[in-house]
C-alpha positions as CSV (number, residue, x, y, z in Angstrom):
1,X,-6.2,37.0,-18.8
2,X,-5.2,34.5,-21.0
3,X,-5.5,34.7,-24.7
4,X,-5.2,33.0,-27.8
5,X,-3.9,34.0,-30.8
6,X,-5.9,33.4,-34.0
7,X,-6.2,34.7,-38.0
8,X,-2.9,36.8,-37.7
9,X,-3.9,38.2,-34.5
10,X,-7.6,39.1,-35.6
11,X,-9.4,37.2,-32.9
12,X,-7.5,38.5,-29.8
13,X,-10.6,37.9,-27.6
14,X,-11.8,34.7,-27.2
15,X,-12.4,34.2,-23.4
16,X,-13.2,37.0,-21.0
17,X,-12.4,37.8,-17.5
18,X,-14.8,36.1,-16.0
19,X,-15.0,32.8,-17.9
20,X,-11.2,32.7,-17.1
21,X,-12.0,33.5,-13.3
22,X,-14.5,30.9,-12.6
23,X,-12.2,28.4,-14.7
24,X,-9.5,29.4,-12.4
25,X,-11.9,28.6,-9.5
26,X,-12.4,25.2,-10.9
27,X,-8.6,24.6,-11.4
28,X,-8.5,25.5,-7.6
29,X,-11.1,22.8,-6.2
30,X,-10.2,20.1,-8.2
31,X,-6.6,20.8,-7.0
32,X,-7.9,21.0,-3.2
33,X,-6.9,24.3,-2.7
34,X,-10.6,24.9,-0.9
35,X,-9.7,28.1,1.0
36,X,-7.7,30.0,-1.7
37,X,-10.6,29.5,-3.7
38,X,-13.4,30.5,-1.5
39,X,-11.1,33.7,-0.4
40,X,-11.1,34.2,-4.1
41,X,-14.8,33.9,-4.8
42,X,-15.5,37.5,-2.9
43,X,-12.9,39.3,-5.7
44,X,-14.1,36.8,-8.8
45,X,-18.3,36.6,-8.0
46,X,-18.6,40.3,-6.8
47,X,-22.3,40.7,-6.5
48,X,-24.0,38.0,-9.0
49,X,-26.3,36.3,-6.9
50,X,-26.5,33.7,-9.5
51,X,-22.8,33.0,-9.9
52,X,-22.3,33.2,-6.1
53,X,-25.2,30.3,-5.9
54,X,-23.5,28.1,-8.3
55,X,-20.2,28.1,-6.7
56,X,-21.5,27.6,-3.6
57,X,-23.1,24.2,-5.4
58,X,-20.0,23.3,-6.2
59,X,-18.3,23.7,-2.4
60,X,-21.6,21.4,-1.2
61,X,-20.8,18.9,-3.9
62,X,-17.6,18.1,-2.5
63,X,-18.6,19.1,1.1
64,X,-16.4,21.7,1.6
65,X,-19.3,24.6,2.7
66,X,-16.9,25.2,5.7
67,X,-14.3,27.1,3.3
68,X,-16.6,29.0,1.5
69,X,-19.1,30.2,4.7
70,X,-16.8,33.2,6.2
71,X,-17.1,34.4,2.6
72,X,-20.6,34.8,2.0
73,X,-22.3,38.0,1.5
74,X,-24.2,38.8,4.5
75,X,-24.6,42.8,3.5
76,X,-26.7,44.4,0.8
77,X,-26.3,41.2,-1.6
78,X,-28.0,38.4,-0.1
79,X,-28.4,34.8,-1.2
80,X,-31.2,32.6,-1.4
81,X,-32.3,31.7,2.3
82,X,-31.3,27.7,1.3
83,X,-28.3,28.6,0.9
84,X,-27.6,29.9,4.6
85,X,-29.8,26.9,5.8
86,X,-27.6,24.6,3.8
87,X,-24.0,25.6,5.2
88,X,-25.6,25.7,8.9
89,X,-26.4,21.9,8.4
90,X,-23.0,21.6,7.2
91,X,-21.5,22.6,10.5
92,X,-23.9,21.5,12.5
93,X,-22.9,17.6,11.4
94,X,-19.4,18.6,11.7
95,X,-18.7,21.2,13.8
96,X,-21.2,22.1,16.2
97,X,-18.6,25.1,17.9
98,X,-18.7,26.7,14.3
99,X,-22.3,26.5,14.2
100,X,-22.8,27.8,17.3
101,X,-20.3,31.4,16.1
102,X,-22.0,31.6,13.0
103,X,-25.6,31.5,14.4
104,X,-24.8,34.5,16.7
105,X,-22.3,35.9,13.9
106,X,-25.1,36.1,11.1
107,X,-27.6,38.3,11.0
108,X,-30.8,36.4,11.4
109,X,-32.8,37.1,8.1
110,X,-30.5,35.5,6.1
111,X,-32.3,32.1,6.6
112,X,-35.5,30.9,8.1
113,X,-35.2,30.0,11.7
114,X,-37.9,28.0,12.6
115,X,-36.4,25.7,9.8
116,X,-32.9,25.8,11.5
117,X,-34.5,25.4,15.1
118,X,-36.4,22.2,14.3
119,X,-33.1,20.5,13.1
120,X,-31.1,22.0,16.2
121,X,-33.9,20.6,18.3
122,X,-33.6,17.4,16.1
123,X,-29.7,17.2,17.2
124,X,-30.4,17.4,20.4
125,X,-32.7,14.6,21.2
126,X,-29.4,12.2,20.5
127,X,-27.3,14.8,22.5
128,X,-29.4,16.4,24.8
129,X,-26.5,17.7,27.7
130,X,-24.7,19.3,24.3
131,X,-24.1,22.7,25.6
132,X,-22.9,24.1,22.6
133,X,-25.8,23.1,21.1
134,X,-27.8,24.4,23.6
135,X,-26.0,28.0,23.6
136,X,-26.6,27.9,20.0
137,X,-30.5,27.0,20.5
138,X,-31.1,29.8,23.5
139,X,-29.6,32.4,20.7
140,X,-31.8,31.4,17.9
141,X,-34.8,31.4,20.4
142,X,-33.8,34.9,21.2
143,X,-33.5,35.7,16.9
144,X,-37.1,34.6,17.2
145,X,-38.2,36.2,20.0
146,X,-39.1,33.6,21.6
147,X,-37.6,35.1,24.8
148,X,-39.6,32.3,27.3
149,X,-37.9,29.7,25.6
150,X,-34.3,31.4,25.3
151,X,-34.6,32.5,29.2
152,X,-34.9,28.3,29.8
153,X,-32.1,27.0,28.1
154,X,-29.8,29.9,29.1
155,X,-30.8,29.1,32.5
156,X,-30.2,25.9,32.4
157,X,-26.9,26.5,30.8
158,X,-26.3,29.6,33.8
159,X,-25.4,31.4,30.9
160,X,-24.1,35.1,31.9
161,X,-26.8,36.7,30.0
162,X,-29.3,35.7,31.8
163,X,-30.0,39.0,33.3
164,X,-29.5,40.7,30.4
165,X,-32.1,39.2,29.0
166,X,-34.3,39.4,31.9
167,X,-34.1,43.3,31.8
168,X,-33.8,43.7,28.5
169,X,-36.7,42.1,27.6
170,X,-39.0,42.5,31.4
171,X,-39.2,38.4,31.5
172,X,-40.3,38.7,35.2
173,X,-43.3,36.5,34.7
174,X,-41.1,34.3,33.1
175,X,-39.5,33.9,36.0
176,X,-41.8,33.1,38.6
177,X,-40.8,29.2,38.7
178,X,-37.4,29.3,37.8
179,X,-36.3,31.5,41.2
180,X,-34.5,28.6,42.4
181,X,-32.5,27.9,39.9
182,X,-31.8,31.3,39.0
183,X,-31.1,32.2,42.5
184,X,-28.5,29.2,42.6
185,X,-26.9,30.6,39.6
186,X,-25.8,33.8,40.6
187,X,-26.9,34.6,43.9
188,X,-25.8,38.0,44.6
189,X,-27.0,39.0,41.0
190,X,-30.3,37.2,41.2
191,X,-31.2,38.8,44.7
192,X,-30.6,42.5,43.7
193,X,-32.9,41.6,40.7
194,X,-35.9,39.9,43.1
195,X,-35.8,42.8,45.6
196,X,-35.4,45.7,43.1
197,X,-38.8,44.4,41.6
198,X,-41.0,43.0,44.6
199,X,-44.0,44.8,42.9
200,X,-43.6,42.2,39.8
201,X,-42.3,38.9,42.0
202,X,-43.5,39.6,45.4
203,X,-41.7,38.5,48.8
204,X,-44.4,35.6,49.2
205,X,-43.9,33.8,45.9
206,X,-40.4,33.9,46.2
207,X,-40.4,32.3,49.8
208,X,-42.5,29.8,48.9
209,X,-40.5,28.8,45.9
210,X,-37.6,28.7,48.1
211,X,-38.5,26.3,49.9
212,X,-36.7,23.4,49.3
213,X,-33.7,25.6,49.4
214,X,-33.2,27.2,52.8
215,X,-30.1,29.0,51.8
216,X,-31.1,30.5,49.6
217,X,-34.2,31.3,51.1
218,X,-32.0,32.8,53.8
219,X,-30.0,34.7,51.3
220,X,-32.9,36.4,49.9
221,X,-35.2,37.4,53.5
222,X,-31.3,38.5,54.6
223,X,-30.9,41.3,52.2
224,X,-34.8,41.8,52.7
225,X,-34.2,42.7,56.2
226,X,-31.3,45.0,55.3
227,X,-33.2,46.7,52.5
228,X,-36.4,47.3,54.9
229,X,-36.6,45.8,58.2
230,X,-40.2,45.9,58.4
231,X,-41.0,44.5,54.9
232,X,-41.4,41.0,54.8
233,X,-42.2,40.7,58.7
234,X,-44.4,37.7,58.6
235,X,-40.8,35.7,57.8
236,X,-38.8,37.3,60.7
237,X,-39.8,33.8,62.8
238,X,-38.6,32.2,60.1
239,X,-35.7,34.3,60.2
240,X,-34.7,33.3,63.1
241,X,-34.2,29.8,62.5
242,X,-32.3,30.5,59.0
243,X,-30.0,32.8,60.9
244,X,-29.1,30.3,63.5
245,X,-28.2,28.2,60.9
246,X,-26.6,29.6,58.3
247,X,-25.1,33.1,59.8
248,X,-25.2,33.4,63.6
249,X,-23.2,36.3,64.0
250,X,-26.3,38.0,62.6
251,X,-28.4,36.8,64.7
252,X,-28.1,39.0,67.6
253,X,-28.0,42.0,65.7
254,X,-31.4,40.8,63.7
255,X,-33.4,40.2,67.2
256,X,-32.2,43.4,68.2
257,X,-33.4,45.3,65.5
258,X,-37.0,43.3,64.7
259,X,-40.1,42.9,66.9
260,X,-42.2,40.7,64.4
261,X,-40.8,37.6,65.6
262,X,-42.4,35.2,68.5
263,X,-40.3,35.5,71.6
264,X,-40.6,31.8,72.5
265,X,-39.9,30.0,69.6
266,X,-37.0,32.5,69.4
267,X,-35.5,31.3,72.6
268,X,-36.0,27.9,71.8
269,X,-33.8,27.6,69.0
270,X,-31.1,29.9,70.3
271,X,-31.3,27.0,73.3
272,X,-31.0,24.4,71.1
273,X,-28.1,25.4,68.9
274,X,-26.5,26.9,72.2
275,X,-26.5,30.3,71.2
276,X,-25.5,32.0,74.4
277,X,-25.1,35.7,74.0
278,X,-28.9,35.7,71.7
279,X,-30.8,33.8,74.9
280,X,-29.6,36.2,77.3
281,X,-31.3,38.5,75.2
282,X,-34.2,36.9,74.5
283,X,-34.5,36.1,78.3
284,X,-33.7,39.4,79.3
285,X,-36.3,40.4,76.8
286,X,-39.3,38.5,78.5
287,X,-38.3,39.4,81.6
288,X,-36.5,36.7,83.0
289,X,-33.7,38.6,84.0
290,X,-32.5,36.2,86.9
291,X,-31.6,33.3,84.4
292,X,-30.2,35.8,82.1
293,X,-27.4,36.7,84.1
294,X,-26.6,33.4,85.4
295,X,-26.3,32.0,81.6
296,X,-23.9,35.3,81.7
297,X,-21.6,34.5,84.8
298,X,-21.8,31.0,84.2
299,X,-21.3,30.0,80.4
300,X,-19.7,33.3,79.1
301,X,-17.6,34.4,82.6
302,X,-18.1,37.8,81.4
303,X,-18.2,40.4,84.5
304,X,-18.3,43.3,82.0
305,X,-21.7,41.8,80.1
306,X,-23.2,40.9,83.5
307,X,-22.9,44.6,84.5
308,X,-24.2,46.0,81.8
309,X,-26.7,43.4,82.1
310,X,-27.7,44.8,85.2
311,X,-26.8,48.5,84.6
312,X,-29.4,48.6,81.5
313,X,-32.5,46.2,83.7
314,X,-31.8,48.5,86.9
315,X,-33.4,45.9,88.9
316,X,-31.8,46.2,93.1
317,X,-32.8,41.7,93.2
318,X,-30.1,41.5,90.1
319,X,-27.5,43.3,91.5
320,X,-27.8,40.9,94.3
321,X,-27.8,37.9,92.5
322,X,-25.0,39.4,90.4
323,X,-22.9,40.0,93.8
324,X,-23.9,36.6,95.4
325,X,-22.6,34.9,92.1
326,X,-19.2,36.6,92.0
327,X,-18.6,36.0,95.9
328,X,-16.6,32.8,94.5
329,X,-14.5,34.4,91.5
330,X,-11.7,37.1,93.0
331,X,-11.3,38.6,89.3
332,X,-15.3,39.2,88.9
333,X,-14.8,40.7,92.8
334,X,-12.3,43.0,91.2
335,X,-14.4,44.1,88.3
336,X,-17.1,44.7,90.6
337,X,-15.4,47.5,93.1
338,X,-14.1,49.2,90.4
339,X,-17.9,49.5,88.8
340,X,-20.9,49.4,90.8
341,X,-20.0,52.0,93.2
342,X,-23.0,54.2,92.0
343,X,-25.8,51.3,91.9
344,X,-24.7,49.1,94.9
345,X,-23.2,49.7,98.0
346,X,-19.6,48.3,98.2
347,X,-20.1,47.8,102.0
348,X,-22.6,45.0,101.1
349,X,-19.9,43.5,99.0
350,X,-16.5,43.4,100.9
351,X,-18.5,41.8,104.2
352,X,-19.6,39.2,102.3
353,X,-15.8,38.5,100.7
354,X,-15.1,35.7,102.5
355,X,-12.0,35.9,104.7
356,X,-8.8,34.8,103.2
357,X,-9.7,35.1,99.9
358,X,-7.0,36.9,97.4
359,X,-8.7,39.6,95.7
360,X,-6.5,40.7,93.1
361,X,-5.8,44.9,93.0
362,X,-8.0,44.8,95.7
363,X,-5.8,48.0,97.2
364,X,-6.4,49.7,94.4
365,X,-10.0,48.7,94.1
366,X,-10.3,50.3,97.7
367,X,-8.9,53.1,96.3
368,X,-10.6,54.1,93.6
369,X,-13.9,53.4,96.1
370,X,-13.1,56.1,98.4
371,X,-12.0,58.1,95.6
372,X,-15.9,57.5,94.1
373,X,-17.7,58.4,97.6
374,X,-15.8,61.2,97.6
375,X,-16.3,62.8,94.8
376,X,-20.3,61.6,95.5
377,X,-20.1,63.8,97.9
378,X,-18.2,66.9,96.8
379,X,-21.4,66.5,94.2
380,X,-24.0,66.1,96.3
381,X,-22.5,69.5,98.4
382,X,-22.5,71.5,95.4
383,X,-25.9,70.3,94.2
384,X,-27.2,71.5,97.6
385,X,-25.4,74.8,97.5
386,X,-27.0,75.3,94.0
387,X,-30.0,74.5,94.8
388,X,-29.7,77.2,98.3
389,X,-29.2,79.4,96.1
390,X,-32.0,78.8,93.6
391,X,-34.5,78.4,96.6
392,X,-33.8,81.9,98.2
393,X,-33.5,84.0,95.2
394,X,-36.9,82.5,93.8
395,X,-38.3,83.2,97.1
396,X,-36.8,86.7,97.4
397,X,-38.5,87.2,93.6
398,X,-41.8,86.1,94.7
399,X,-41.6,88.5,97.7
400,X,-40.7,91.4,95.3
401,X,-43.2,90.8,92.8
402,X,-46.2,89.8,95.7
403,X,-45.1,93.9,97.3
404,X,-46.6,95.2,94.0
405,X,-49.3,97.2,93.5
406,X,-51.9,95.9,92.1
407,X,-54.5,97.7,89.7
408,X,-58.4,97.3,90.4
409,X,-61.0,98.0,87.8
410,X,-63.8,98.2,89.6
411,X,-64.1,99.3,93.3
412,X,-66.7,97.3,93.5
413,X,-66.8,93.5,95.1
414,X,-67.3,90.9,91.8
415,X,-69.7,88.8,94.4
416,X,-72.2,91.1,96.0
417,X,-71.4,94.4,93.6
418,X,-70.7,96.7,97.1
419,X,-68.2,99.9,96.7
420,X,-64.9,97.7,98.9
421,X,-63.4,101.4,99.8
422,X,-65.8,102.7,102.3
423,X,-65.4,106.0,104.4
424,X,-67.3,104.3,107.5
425,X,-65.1,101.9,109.3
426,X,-67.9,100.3,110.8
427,X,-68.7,99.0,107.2
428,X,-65.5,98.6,106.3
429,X,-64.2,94.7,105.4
430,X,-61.5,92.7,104.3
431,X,-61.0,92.3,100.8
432,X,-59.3,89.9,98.3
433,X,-57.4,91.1,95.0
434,X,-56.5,89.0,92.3
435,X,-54.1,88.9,89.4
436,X,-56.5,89.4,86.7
437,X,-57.7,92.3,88.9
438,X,-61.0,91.3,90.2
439,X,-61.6,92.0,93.4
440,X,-63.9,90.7,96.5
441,X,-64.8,91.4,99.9
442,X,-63.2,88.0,101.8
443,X,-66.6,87.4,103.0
444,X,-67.9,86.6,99.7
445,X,-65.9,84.0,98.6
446,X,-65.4,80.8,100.1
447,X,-63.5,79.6,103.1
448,X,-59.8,79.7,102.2
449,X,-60.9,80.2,98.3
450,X,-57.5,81.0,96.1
451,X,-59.9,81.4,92.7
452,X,-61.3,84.2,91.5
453,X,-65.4,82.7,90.6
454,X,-65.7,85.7,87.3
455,X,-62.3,84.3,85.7
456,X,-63.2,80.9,87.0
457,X,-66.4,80.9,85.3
458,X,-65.0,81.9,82.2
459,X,-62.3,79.1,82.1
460,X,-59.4,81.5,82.3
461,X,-56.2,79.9,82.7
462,X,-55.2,79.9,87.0
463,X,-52.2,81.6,86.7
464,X,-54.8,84.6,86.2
465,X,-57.3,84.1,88.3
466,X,-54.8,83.6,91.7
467,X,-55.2,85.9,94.7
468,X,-52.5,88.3,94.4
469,X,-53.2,89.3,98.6
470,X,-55.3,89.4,100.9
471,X,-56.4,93.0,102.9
């Protein structure tokens, strides 16, 4: 404080601390010392609105609002909203970065946006690539709620909060034609969000918006198909044809695992982009096996495939074709003695070796041949000695069990109701007994009848109604 002296020291207080502050401030600006006195301003104005209003004046006056803005009160104390509106213009003429950090840095009732938005919007029509600009926009549309328009320029930008702000605020109808560009964005991102909410964008509308983007399109029906195979099955044609084009190491794998898609339009791409190994499939698949396995000894020289080829189609025509097509490659000869031992006779093969021919291992090959028919038949012996064995003690059971005695209810034939057990021999007659215990004179029942007619009648199941003997 600085005082003056008057009357022998009877006026000691002629200027208070205030007065003297806000002088000080003065002395400051007219010396250009703009940021000492706007640091200043926050110990000197405290919380007088009015005070902190005039200053502020001043700092306008010589266009200097970008000292004096980190210093405002944002907190209980707030100034009038002009104010705020005033030092935004400020930096938005000069310094369009410092705008942009103080519109996401202040809260956003400190000044009317709309207000601030029309001159952003304003700006823009002489710069309208400004991305800073822009940022700042998408962040005051987001202040205002106005999500829509925030979720436009941030896409635009392919601005990382995009899906923040999808989630946050459930913009999927916002999105419904902006996939494309939001798919481009962030690809990986953008197709976990599409496929964890099919019930708000469904699989059609993003395939037809798409379209003018096949990778993308294939990115998208890709992790369909991986997610649920048979969820979006009207595309696996479609499929097919992104596959070959973009990723045809999964394209093999995909026509393996669907059914959905046409077999014939199938085969014809794989022929035109010469995809090999997927129209042996396909071929094998509509049941030309023949040209199958040619395609596989001929373009791919793979013995191994071509047997398996054969092994899984079983077919005795394709194991000839496969031996007549290998009669002119030695290492496919080799391949074949040591594998089709149990499906072809290897006879058939070595006559038609033609003579002079170098068959590489072939001794070995031989070996391993005999080696295989023997052990066929060391099988085939035990399997008979087994099944010996099973025959006679199943027949030695069936001869126990048919020695039995057998209990009748009634002495009585089930046909013609006669006693069966007579005293007389001269009425005496054969009679049949059955498992479920019925019984019958033989000349009731039918001519070589096995069924018993009571159980018969009934529906009984025939184990119980077989003749157990005859007598």
């Amino acid at each position: 404080m600085v005082c003056a002296m008057k009357n022998d020291g009877k006026d000691l207080k002629r200027h208070n601390v205030q007065d003297i502050s806000r002088a000080y401030l003065t002395y400051l600006l007219d010396g250009e010392s703009f940021d000492e006195a706007a640091r200043l301003c926050v110990k000197i104005l405290g919380r007088n609105k009015q005070r902190w209003e005039e200053e502020v004046y001043k700092f306008a006056r010589i266009h200097q609002l970008k000292a004096i803005a980190p210093y405002l009160p944002r907190g209980d104390l707030r100034l009038d909203p002009a104010i705020y509106e005033m030092v935004l213009n400020e930096f938005l003429h000069s310094d369009y970065e410092g705008f942009r950090q103080l519109v996401k840095e202040w809260p956003s009732d400190i000044y009317h946006i709309p207000t601030v938005i029309n001159v952003v919007i304003d700006r823009l029509c002489a710069e309208p690539d400004n991305s800073t600009l822009l940022n700042a926009l998408g962040e005051l549309y987001t202040r205002e709620a106005s999500y829509d328009k925030a979720l436009a320029i941030y896409l635009r930008l392919k601005h990382e909060g995009v899906f923040e702000l999808i989630h946050k605020h459930s913009l999927f109808h916002s999105i419904t034609d902006k996939i494309e560009m939001l798919v481009d964005f962030d690809r990986e991102r953008a197709v976990k969000l599409l496929l964890e909410n099919v019930d708000k964008i469904p699989i059609d509308l993003v395939v037809k918006q798409l379209e003018t983007r096949p990778d993308l399109q294939h990115a998208y029906l890709d992790r369909l198909f991986i997610k649920d195979p048979h969820r979006g099955q009207q595309y696996h044609g479609l499929q097919v044809r992104l596959y070959a084009r973009y990723e045809p190491t999964k394209l093999l794998s995909f026509l393996r695992s669907s059914s959905y898609y046409p077999l014939q339009r199938a085969l014809e791409e794989c022929q035109q982009k010469k995809l090999i190994p997927e129209t042996v499939f396909l071929l094998g698949r509509i049941g030309n096996t023949k040209e199958a396995l040619a395609l596989i000894t001929r373009e791919l020289r793979d013995v191994d495939q071509a047997i398996e080829f054969c092994k899984e189609h079983d077919e005795k025509e394709l194991w000839e074709d496969l031996v007549s097509q290998s009669l002119d490659k030695p290492d496919f000869i080799t391949v074949l003695l040591h594998n089709i031992g149990t499906h072809v006779d290897p006879i058939i093969l070595i006559r038609r070796i033609k003579e002079g021919m170098r068959i590489p291992q072939l001794r070995d090959s031989l070996v391993k041949i005999i080696q295989d028919y023997n052990l066929q038949i060391a099988l085939r012996e035990g399997c008979k000695r087994i099944l010996v064995k099973d025959c006679y003690q199943l027949l030695h059971r069936l001869a126990k069990t048919q020695c039995k005695a057998v209990r009748v209810e009634h002495q009585i034939c089930q046909s013609c109701c006669n006693k069966l057990i007579v005293n007389d021999i001269r009425f005496a007659s054969s009679m049949v007994v059955f498992h479920c215990h019925h019984a019958f004179h033989e000349d009731c029942l039918a001519v070589g009848s096995m069924t018993c007619t009571v159980c018969h009648t009934q529906k009984r199941p025939p184990g119980e109604s077989s003749a157990l003997f005859r007598q």
